[in-house]
VMD Tcl script that builds the backbone (N, CA, C; Angstrom):
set m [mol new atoms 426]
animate dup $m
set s [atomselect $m all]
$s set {name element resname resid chain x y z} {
  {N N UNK 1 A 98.366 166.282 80.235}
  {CA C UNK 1 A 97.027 166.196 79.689}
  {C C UNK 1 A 96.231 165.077 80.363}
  {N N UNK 2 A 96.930 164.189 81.044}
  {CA C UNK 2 A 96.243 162.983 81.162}
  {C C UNK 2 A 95.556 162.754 82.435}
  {N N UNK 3 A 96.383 163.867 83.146}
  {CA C UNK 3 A 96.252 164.183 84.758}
  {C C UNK 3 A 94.688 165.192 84.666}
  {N N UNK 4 A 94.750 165.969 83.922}
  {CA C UNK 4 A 93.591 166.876 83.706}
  {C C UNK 4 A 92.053 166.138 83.671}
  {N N UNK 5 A 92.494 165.268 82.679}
  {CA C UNK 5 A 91.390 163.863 82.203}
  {C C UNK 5 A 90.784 163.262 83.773}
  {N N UNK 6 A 91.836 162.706 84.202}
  {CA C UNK 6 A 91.694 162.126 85.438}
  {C C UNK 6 A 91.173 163.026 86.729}
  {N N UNK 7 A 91.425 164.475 86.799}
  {CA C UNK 7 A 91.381 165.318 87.931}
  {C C UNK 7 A 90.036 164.898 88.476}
  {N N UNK 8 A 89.721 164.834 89.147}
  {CA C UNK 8 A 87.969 164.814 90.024}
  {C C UNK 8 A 88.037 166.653 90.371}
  {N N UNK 9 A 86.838 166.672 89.692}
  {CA C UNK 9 A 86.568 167.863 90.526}
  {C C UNK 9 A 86.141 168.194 91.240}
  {N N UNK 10 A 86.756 169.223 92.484}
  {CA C UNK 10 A 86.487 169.786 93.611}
  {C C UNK 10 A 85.189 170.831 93.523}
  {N N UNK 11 A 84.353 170.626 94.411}
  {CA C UNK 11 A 82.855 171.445 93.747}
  {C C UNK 11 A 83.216 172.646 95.152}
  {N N UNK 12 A 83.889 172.365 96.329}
  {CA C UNK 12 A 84.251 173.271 97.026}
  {C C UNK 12 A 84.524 172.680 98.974}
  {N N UNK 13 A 84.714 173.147 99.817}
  {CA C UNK 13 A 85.248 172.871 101.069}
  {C C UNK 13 A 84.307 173.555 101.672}
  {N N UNK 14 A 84.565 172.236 103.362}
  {CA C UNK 14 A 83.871 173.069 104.435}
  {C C UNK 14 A 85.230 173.676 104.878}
  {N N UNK 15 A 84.600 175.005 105.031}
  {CA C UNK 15 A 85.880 175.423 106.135}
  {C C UNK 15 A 86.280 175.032 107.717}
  {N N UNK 16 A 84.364 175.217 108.133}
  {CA C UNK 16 A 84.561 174.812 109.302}
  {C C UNK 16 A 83.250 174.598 109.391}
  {N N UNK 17 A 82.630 174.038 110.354}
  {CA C UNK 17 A 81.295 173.658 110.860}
  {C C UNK 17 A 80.293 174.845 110.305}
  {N N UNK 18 A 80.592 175.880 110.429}
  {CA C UNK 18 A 79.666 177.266 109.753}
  {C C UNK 18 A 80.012 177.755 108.709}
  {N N UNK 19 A 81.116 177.591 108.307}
  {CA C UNK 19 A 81.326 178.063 106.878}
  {C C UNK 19 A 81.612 177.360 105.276}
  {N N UNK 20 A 81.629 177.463 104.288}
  {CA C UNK 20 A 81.804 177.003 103.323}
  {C C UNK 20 A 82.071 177.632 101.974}
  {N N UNK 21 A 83.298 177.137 101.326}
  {CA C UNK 21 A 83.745 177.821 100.176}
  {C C UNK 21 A 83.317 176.919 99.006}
  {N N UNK 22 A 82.631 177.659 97.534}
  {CA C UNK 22 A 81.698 177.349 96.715}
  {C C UNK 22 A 83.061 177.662 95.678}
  {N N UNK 23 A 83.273 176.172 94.921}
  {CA C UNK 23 A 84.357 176.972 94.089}
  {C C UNK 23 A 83.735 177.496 92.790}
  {N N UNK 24 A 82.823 176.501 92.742}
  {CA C UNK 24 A 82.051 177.063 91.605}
  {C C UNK 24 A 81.551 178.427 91.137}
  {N N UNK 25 A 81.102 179.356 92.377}
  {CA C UNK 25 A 80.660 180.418 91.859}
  {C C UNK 25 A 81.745 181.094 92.725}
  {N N UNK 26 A 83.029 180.802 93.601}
  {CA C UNK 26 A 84.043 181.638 94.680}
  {C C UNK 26 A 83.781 182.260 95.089}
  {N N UNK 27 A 82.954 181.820 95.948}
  {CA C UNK 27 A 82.028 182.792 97.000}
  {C C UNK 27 A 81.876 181.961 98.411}
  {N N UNK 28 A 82.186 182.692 99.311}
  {CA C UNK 28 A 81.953 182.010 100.847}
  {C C UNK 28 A 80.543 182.329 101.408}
  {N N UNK 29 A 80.182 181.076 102.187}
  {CA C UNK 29 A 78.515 180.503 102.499}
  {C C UNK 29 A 78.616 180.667 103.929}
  {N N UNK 30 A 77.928 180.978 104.545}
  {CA C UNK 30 A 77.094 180.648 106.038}
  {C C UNK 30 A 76.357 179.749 105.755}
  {N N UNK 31 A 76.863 177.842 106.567}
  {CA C UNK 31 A 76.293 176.876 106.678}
  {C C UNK 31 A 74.621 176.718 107.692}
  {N N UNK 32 A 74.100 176.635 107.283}
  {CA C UNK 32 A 72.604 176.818 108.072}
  {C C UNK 32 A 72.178 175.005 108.028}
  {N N UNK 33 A 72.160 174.791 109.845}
  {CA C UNK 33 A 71.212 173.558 110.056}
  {C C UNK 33 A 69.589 173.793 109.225}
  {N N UNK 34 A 69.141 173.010 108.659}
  {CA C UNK 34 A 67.784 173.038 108.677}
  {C C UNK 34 A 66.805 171.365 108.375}
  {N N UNK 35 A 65.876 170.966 108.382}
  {CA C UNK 35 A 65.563 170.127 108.839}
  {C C UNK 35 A 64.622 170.131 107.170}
  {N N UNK 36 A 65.024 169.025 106.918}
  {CA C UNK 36 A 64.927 168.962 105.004}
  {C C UNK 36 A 63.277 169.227 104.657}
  {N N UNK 37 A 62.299 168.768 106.021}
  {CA C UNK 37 A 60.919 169.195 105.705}
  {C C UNK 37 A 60.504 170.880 105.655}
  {N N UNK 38 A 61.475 171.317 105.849}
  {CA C UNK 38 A 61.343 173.028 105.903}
  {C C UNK 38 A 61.659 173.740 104.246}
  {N N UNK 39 A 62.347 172.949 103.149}
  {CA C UNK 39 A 62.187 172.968 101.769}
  {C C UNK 39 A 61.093 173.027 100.875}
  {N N UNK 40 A 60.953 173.983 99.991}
  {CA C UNK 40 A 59.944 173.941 98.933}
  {C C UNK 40 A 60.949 173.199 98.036}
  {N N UNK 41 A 60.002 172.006 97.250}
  {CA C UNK 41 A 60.825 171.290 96.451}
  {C C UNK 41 A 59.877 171.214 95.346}
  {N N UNK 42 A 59.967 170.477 94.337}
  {CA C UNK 42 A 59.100 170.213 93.115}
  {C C UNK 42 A 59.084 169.179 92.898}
  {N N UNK 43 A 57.967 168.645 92.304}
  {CA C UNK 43 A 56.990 167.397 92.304}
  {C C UNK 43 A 58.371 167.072 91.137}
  {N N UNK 44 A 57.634 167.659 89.961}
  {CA C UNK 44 A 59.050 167.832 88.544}
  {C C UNK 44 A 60.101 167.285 88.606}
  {N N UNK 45 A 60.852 168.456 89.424}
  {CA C UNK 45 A 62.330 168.454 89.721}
  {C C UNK 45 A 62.724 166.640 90.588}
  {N N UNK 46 A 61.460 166.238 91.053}
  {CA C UNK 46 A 61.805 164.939 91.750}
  {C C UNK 46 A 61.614 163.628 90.750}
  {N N UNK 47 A 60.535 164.040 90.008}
  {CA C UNK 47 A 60.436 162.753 88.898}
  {C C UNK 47 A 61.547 163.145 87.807}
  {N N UNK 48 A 62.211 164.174 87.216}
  {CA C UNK 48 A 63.217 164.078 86.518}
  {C C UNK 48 A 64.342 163.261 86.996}
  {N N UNK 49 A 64.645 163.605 88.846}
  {CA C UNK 49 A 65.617 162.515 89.074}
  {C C UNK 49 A 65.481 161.400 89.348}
  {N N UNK 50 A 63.894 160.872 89.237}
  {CA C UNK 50 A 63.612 159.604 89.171}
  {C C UNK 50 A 64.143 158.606 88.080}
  {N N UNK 51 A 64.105 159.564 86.999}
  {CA C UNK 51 A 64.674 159.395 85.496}
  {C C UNK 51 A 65.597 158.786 85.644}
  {N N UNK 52 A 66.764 160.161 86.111}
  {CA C UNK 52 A 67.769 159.871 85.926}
  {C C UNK 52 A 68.394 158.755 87.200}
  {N N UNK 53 A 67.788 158.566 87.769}
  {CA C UNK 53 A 68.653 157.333 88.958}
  {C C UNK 53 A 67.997 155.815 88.130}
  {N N UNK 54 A 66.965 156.270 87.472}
  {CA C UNK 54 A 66.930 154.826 86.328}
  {C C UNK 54 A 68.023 154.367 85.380}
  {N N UNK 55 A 68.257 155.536 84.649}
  {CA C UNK 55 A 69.490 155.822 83.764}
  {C C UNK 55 A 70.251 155.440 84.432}
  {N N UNK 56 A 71.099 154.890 86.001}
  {CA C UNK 56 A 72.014 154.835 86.591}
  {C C UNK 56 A 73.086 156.375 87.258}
  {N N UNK 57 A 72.193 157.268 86.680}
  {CA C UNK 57 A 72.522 158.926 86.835}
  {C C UNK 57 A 72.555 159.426 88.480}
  {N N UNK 58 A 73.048 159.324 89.264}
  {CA C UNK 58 A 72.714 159.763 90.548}
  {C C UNK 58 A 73.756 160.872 90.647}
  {N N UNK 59 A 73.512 161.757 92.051}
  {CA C UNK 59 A 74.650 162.725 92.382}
  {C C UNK 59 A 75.821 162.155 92.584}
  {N N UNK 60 A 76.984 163.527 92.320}
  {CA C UNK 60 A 77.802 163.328 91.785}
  {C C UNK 60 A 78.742 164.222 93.184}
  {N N UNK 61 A 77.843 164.575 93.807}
  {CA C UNK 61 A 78.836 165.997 94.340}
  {C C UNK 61 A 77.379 165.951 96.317}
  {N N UNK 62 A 78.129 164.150 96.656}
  {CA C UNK 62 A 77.239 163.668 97.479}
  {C C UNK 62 A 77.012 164.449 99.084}
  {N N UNK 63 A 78.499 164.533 99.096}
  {CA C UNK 63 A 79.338 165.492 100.350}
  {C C UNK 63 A 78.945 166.891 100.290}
  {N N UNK 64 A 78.300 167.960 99.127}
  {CA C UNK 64 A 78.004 169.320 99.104}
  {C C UNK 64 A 76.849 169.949 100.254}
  {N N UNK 65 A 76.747 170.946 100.637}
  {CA C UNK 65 A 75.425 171.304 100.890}
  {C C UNK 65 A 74.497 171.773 100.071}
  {N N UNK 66 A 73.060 171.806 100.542}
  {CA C UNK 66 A 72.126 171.774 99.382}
  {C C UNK 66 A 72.167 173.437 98.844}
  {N N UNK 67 A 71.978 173.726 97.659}
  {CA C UNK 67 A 72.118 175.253 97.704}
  {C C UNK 67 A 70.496 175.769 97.728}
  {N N UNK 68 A 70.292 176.766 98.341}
  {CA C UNK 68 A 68.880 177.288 97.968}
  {C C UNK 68 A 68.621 178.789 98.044}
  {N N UNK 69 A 67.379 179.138 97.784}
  {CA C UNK 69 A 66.639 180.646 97.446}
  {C C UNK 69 A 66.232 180.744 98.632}
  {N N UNK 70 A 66.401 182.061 99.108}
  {CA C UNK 70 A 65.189 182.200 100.596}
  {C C UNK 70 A 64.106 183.213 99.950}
  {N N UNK 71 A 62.934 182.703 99.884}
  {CA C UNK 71 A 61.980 183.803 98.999}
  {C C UNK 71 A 61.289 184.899 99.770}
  {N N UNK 72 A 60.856 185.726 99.137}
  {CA C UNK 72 A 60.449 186.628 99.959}
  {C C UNK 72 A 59.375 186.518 101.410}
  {N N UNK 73 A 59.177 185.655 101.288}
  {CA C UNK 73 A 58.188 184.910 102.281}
  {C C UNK 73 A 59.156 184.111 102.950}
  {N N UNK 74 A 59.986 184.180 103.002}
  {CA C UNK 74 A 61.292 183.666 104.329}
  {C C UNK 74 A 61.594 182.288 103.787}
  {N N UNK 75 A 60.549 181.781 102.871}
  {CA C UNK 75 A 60.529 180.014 102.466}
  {C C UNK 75 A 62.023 179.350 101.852}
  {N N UNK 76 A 62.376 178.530 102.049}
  {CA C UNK 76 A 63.671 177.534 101.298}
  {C C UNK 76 A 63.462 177.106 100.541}
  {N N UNK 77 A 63.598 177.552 98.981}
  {CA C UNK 77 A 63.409 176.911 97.834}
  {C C UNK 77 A 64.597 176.348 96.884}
  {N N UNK 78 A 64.815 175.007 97.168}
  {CA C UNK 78 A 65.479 174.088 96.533}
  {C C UNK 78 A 66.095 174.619 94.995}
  {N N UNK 79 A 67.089 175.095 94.897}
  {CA C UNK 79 A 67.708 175.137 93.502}
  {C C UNK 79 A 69.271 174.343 93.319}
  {N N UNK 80 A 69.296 173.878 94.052}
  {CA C UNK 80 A 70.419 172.996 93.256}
  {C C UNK 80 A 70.570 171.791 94.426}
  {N N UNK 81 A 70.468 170.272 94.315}
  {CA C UNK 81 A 70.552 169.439 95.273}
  {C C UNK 81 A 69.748 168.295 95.216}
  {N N UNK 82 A 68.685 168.656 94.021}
  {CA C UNK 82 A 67.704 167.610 94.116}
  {C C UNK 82 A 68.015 166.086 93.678}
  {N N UNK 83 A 69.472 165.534 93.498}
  {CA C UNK 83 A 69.891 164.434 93.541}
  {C C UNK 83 A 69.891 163.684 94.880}
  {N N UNK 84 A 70.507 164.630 95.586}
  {CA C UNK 84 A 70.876 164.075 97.043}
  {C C UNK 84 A 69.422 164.067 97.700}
  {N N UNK 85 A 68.515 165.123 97.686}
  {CA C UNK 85 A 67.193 164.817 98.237}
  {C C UNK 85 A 66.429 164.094 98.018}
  {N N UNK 86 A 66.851 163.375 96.862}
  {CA C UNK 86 A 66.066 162.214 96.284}
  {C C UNK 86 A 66.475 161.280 96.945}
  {N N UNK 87 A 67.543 160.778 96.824}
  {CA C UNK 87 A 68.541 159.421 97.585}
  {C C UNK 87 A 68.392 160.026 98.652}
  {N N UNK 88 A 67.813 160.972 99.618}
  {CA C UNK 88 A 67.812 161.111 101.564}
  {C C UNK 88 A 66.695 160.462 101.379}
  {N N UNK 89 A 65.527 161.114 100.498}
  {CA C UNK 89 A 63.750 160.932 100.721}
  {C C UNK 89 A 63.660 158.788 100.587}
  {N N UNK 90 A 64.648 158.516 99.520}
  {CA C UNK 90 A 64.544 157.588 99.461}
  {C C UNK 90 A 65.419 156.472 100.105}
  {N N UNK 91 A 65.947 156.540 101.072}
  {CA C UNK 91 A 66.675 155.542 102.028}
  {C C UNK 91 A 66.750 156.661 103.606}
  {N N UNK 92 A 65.756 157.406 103.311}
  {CA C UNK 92 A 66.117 157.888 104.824}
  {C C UNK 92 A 66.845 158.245 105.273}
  {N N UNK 93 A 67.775 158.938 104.748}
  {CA C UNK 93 A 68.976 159.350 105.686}
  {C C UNK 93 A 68.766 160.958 105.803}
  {N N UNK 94 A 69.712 161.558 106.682}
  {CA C UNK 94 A 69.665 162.697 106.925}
  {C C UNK 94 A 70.287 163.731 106.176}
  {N N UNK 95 A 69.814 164.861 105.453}
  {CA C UNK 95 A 70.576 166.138 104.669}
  {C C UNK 95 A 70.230 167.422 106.116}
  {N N UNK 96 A 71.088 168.283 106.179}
  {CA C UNK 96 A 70.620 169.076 107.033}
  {C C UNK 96 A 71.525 170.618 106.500}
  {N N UNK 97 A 72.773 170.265 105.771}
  {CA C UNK 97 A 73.310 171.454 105.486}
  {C C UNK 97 A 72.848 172.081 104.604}
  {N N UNK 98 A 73.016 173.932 104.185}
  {CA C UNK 98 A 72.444 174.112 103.025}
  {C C UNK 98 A 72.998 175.453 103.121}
  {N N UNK 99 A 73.260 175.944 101.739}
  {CA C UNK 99 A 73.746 177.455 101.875}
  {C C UNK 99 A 72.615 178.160 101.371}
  {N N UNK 100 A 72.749 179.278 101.661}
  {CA C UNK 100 A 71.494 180.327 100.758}
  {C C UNK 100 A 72.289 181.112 99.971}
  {N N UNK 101 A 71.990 180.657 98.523}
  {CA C UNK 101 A 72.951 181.602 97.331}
  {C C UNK 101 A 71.811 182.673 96.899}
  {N N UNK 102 A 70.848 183.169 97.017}
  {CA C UNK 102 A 70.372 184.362 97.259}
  {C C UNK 102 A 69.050 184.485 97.965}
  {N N UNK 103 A 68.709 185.627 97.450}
  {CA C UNK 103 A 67.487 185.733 98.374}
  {C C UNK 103 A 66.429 186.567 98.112}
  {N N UNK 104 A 64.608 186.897 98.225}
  {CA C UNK 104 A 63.570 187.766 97.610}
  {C C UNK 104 A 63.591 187.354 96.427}
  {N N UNK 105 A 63.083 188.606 95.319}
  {CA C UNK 105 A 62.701 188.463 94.107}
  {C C UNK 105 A 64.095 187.703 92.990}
  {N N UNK 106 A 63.121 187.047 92.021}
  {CA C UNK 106 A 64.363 186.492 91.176}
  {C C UNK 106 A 63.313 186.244 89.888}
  {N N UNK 107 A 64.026 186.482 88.442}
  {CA C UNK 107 A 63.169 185.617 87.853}
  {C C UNK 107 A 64.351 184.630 87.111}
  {N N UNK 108 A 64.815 184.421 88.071}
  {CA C UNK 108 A 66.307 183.442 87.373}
  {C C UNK 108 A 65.423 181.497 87.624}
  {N N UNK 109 A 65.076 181.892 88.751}
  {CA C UNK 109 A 64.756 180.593 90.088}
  {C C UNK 109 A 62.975 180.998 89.873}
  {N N UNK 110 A 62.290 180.064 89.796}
  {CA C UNK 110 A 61.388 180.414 90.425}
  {C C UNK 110 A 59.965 179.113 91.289}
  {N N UNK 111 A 59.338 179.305 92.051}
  {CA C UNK 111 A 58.974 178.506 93.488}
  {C C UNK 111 A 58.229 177.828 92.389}
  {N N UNK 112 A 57.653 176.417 92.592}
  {CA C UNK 112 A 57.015 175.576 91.736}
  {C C UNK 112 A 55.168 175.980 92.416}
  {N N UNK 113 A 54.131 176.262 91.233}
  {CA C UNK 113 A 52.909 176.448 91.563}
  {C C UNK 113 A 52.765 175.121 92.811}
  {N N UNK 114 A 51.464 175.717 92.901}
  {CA C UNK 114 A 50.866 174.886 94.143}
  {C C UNK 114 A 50.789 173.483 94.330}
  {N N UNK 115 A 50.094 173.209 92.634}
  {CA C UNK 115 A 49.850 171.832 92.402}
  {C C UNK 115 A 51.360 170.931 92.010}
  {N N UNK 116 A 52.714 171.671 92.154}
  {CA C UNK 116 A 53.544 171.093 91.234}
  {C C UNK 116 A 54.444 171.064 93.431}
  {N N UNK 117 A 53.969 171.360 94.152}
  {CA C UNK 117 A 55.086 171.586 95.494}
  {C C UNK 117 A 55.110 170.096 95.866}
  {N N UNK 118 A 55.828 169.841 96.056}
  {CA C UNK 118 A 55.962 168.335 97.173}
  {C C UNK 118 A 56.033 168.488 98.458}
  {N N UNK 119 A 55.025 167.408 99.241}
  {CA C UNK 119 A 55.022 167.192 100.385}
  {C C UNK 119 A 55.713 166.373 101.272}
  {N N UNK 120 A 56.567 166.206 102.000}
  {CA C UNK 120 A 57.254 164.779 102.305}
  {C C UNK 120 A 56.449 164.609 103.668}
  {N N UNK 121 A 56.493 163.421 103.309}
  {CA C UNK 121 A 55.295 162.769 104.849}
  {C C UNK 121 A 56.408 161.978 105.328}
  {N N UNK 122 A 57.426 162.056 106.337}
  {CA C UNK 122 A 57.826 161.150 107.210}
  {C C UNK 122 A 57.489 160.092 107.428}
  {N N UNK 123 A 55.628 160.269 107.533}
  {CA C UNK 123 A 54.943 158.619 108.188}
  {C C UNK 123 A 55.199 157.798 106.863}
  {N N UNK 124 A 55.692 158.084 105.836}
  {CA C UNK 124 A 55.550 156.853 104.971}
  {C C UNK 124 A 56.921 156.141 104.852}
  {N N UNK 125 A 57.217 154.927 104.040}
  {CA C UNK 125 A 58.439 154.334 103.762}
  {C C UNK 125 A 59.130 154.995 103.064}
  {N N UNK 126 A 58.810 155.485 101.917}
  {CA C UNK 126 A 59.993 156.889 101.335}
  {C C UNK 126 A 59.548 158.380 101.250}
  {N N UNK 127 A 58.744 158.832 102.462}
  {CA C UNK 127 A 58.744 159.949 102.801}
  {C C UNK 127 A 57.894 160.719 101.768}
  {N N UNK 128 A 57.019 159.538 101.393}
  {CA C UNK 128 A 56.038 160.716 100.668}
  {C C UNK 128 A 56.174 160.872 98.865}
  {N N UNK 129 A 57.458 160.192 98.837}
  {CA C UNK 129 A 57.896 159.704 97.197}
  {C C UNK 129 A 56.856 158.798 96.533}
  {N N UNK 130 A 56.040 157.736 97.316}
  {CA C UNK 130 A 55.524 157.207 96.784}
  {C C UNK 130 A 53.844 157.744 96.355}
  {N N UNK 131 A 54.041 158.807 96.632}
  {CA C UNK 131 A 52.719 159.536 96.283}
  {C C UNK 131 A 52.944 160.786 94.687}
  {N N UNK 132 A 53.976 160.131 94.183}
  {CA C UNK 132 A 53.896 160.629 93.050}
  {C C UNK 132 A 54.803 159.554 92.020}
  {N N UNK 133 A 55.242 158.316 92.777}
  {CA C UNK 133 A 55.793 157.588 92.148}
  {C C UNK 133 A 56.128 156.186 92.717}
  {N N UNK 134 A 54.812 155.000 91.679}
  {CA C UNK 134 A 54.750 153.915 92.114}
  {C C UNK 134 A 55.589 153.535 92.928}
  {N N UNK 135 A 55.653 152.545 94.177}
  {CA C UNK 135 A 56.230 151.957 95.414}
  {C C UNK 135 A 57.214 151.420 94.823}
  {N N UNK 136 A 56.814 149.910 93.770}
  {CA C UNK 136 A 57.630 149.193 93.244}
  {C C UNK 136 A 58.462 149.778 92.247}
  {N N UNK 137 A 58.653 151.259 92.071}
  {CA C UNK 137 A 59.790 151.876 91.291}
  {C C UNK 137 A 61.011 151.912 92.266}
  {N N UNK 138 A 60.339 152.635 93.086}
  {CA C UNK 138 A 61.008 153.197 94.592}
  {C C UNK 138 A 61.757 152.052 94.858}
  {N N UNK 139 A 61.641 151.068 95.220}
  {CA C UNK 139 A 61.758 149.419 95.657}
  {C C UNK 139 A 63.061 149.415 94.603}
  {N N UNK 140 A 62.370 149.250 93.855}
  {CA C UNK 140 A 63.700 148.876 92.756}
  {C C UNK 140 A 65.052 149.278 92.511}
  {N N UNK 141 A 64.770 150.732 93.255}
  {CA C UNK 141 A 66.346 151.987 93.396}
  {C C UNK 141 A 66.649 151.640 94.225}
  {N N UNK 142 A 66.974 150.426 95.549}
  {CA C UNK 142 A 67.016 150.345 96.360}
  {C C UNK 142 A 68.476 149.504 96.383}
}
mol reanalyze $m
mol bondsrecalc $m
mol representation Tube
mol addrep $m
């Protein structure tokens, strides 16, 4: 029982540079480079994990690739990852892996309206975070 308590759980493996096994849903991924400004993300979905990295809450599952929707308009829409895109946007580092767990119509997932999309601006110090959330917050997660 005690070993169970203790287990870390495995969220899933690279197999190899292109592939990846999801234990969560046991299903094998085609790993896709993509370049994290090519994501539809949400304004929302980014101040909730602003929240939670206040709370001391950060990702948990740092090593995963990001999972996402390819919408019918070919676009990458962010559904599961927005911990780690928070901590890239905010210290700069690089995310580039990502699986596509489906794809077209859904009303499971759906793309954040216009006014709710985030933009990441490179030219800034946290990539555009600070345009929806004071500097000296940002500063402070640091």
């Amino acid at each position: 029982m005690r070993e169970q308590i203790n287990k870390v759980k495995n969220f899933g493996e690279f197999l190899n540079e292109n592939k990846y096994y999801d234990e969560e849903s046991d299903e094998y991924y085609d790993l896709l480079k993509i370049n994290i400004n090519e994501l539809i993300l949400s304004k929302r979905s980014l101040m909730g994990v602003f929240n939670n990295f206040i709370d001391g809450k950060k990702s948990h599952s740092n090593k995963e690739p990001l999972k996402v929707w390819r919408t019918d308009n070919n676009l990458l829409f962010l559904v599961d990852g927005y911990h780690r895109v928070f901590d890239s946007l905010l210290n700069s580092t690089l995310i580039n892996n990502v699986i596509v767990v489906g794809e077209g119509y859904t009303d499971y997932y759906s793309e954040p309206s216009n006014d709710n999309v985030f933009k990441i601006d490179n030219n800034l110090e946290f990539n555009g975070l600070e345009n929806i959330i004071e500097k000296g917050y940002l500063e402070s997660l640091m």
